[in-house]
MARZA-835176 format. One record per residue (C-alpha): residue in one letter; x, y, z; chain. Coordinates in Angstrom, 1 decimal, decimal comma. Layout:
% MARZA-835176
  r       X       Y       Z  c
  a       X       Y       Z  A
...
This chain:
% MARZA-835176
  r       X       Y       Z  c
  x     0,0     0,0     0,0  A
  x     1,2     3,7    -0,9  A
  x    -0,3     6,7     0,8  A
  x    -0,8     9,9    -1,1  A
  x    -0,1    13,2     0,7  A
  x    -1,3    16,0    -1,2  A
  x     0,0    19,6    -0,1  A
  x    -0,1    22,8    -1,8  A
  x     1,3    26,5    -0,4  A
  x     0,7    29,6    -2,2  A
  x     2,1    32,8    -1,0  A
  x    -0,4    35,3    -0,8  A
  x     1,5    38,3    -0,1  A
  x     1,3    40,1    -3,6  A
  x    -2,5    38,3    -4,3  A
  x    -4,3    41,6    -6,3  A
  x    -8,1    42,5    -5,4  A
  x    -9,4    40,5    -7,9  A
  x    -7,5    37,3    -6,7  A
  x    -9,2    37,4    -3,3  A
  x   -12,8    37,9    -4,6  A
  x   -12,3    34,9    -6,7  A
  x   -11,1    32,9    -3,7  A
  x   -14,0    34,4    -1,3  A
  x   -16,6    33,3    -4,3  A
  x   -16,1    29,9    -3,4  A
  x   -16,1    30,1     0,3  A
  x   -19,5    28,7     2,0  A
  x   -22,0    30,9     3,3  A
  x   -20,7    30,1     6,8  A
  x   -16,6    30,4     5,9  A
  x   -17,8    34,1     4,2  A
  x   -19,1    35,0     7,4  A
  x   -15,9    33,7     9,3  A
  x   -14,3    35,6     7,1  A
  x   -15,5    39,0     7,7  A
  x   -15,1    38,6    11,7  A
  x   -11,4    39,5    10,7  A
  x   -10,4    43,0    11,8  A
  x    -7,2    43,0     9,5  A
  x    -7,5    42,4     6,1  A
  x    -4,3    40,6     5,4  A
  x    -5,8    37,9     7,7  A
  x    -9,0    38,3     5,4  A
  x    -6,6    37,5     2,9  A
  x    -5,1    34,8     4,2  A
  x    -7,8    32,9     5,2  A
  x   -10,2    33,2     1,9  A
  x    -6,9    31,9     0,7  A
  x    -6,6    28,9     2,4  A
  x   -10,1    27,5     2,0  A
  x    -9,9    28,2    -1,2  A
  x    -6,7    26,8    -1,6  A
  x    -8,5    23,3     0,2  A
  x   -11,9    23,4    -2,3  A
  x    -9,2    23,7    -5,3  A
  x    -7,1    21,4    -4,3  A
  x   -10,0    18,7    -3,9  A
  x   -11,2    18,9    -6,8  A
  x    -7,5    18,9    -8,5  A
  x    -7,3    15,2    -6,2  A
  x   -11,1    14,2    -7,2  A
  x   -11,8    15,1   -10,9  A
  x   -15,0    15,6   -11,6  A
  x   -16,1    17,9    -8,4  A
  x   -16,5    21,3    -8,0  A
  x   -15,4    23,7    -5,5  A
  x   -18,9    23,9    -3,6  A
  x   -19,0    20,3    -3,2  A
  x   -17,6    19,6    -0,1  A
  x   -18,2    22,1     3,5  A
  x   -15,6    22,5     6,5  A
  x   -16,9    22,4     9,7  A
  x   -15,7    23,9    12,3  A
  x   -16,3    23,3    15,9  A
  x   -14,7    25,4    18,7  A
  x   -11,4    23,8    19,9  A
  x   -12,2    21,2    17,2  A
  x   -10,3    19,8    14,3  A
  x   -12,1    21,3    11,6  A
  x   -14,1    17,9     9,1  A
  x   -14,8    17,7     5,7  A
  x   -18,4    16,6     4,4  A
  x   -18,6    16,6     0,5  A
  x   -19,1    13,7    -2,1  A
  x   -15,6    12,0    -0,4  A
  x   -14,0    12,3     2,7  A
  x   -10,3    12,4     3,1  A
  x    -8,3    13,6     6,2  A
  x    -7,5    17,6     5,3  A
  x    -6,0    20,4     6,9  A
  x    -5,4    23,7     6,6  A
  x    -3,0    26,5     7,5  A
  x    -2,6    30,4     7,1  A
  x    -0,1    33,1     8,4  A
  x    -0,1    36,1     7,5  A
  x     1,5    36,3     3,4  A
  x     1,4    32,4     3,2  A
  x    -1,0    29,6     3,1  A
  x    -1,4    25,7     2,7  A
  x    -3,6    22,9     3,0  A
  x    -2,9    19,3     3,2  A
  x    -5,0    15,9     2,1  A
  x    -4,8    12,4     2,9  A
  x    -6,8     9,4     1,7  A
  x    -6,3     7,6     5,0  A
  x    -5,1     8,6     8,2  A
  x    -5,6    11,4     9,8  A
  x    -3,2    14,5     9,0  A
  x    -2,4    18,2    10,1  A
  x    -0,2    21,2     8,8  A
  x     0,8    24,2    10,3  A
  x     3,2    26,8     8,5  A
  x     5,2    29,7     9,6  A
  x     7,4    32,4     8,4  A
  x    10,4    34,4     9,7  A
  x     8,4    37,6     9,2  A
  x     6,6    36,4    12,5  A
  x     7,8    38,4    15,5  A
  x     9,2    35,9    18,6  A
  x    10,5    36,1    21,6  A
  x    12,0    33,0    21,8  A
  x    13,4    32,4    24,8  A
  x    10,2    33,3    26,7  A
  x     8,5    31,3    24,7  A
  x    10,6    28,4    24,8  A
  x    10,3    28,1    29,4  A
  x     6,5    27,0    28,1  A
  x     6,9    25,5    24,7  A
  x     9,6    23,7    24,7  A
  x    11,0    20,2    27,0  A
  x    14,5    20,2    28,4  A
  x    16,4    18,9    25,4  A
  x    15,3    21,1    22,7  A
  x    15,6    24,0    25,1  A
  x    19,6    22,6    25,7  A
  x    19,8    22,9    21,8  A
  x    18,3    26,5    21,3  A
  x    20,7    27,6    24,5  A
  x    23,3    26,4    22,7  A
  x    22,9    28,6    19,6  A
  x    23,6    32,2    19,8  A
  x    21,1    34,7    20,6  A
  x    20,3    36,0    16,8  A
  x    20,5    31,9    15,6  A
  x    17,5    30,7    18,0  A
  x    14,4    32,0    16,2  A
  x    14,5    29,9    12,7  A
  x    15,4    26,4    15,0  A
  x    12,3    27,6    17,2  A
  x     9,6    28,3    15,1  A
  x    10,7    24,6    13,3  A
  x    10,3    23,6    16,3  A
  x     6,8    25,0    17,0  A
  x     5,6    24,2    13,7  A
  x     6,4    20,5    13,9  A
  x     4,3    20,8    17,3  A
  x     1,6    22,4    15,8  A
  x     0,7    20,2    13,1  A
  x     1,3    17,2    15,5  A
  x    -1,9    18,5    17,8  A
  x    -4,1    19,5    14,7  A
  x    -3,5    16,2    13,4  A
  x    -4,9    15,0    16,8  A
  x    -7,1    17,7    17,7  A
  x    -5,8    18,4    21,0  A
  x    -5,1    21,7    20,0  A
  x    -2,7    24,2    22,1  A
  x    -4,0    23,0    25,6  A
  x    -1,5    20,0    25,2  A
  x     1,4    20,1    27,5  A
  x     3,8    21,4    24,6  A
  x     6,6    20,1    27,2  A
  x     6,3    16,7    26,8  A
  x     6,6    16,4    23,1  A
  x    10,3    17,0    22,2  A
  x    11,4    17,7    18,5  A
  x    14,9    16,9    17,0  A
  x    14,3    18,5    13,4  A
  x    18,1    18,2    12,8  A
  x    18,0    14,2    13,3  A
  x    18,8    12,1    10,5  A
  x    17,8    10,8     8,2  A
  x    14,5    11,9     9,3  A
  x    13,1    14,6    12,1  A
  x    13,1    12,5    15,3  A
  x    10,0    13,1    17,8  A
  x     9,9    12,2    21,5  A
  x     6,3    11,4    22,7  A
  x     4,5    10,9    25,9  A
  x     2,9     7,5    25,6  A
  x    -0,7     9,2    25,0  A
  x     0,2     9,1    21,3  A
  x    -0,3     5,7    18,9  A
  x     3,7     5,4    18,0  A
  x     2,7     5,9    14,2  A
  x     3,2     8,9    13,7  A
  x     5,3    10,4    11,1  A
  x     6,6    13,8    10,7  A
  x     8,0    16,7     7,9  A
  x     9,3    19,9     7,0  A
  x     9,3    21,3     3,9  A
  x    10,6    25,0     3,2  A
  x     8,7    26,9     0,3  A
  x    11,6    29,5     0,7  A
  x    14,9    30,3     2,9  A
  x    12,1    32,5     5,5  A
  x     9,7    30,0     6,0  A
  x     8,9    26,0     6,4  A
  x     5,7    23,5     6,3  A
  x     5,4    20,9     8,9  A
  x     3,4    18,4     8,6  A
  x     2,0    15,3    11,0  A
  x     0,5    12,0     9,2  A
  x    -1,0     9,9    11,9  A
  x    -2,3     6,0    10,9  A
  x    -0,9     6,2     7,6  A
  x     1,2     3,9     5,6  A
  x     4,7     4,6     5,9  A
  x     5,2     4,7     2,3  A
  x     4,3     7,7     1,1  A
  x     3,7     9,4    -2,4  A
  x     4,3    13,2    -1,6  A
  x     2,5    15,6    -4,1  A
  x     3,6    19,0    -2,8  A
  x     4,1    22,3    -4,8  A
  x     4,6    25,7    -3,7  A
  x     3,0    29,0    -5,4  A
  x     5,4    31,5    -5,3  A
  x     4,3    35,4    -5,6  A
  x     5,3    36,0    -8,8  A
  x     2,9    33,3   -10,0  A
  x     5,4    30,5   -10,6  A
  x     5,0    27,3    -9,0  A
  x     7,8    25,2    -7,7  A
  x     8,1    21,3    -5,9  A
  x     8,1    20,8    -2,6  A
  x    10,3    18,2    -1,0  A
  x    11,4    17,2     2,2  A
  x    14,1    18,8     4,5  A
  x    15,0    15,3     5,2  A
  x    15,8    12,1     3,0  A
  x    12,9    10,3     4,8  A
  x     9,9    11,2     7,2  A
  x    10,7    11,0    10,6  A
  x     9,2     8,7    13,1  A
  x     7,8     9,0    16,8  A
  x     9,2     7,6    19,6  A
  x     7,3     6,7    22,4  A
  x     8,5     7,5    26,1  A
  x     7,9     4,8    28,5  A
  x     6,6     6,8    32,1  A
C-alpha cells in the first residue's frame, strides 16, 4: 500500500483584489461570514486563501467535483471535518503572506506553516513551549540563531496537535522535537500518542517552512507537494530530510 499526501502552499502576499474575490466566491456561506469577523485584512486575505486553496485542491485530487461540493466544519477547539461527495483527512493553515492545505486518503493529518516575518521572543517562549532537550539545543545557539530552530520547532508541534485535535491545551513540554536528526526529524512522545506517527518539513523559501504530522498512515508515502510563489510560478516541494521521521514513544 502507498499513501498519497497532497500539499499545496501559495504565497499570498502580492495576491491583487481580484485574486481574493475569486477565492471568497467559493467560500460557503458560513466560511464568508468567518471571514468577515477578521479586523485586518491581510488575515481576510489569508484565510479566503486557504479555504480556497482546500476546495481547489480537492477537486484537482477528485476530478469531476466542484469547488462547492464539499463544506468544512468547524467546531470550537475542534479539528475542523470535511463533508462533501468523499471524505479524506485535510487540513489547513494560514499566516499572514502564506498559506497551505494538506490531504490524505487515510489517516488522519495536520499542517501548520510559519514564516520568519513572525515576530518571537524566543526564549520566553521556549520556558513554556519547549522540553528540556530542545531548550539545551536553542541555549546552545547564539542569541540571533534561535528564532528559525524555534519556530521549526513549533511548527512541527503544531501540526502534530491539529493532526490529533488536541489543539494548544497540550502540555507542549512533553513532546520533544529533534528536526536536525537524520535521516528523518526524530519526535519524543508521551505515551498518550499511537507510535505511528510520522513527521515533515518542507521550506517553500529560505524564510519559512511547512510541517506536517500524518498519523495511521502507511509509511510509504507518495508526496505531491508544490509551492505557489508570488510572482505566480509554482515550484516542488520536497522534504528537508531524505525520509519522514518517526515517533518515539517515552515509556513513564
Amino acid at each position: 500500500m502507498q499513501t498519497r499526501l497532497t500539499i499545496r502552499a501559495v504565497d499570498t502576499t502580492q495576491h491583487a483584489a481580484d485574486i481574493i474575490e475569486a477565492d471568497l466566491a467559493i467560500l460557503s456561506a458560513g466560511e464568508q461570514a468567518r471571514h468577515a469577523r477578521f479586523l485586518r485584512a491581510a488575515d481576510r486575505r489569508d484565510f479566503a486563501a486557504a479555504h480556497a486553496l482546500l476546495r481547489r485542491t480537492l477537486c484537482e485530487v477528485h476530478p469531476g467535483t466542484h469547488p462547492g461540493d464539499w463544506t468544512l466544519m468547524q467546531e470550537q477547539l475542534r479539528k475542523p471535518t470535511l463533508s462533501g461527495p468523499i471524505t479524506p483527512d485535510v487540513n489547513i493553515t494560514h499566516t499572514t503572506g502564506l498559506v497551505a492545505c494538506a490531504i490524505v486518503e487515510t489517516g488522519a493529518v495536520g499542517i501548520d506553516a510559519e514564516t520568519d516575518r513572525r515576530s518571537v521572543e524566543v526564549d520566553e517562549l521556549a520556558r513554556n513551549t519547549c522540553s528540556h532537550a530542545e531548550r539545551a539545543r536553542l541555549a546552545a545557539l547564539a542569541p540571533d540563531g534561535r528564532k528559525q530552530p524555534f519556530l521549526d520547532i513549533w511548527t512541527l508541534k503544531e501540526s502534530l496537535l491539529k493532526a490529533t485535535g488536541e489543539g494548544l491545551a497540550a502540555d507542549l513540554t512533553a513532546i520533544s522535537f529533534d528536526p536536525d536528526a537524520q535521516p528523518g526529524i526524530r519526535a519524543d512522545l508521551p505515551m498518550r500518542y499511537s507510535g505511528s506517527e510520522l513527521f515533515g518539513l518542507l521550506r517553500p523559501d529560505a524564510d519559512s517552512r511547512i510541517g506536517v504530522t500524518l498519523i495511521g498512515t502507511d509509511t510509504n508515502i507518495r508526496l505531491d507537494a508544490r509551492f505557489v510563489c508570488a510572482d505566480g510560478t509554482t515550484s516542488t516541494l520536497r522534504l528537508t530530510h531524505a525520509e519522514f521521521g518517526r515517533a518515539r514513544i517515552l515509556s513513564g
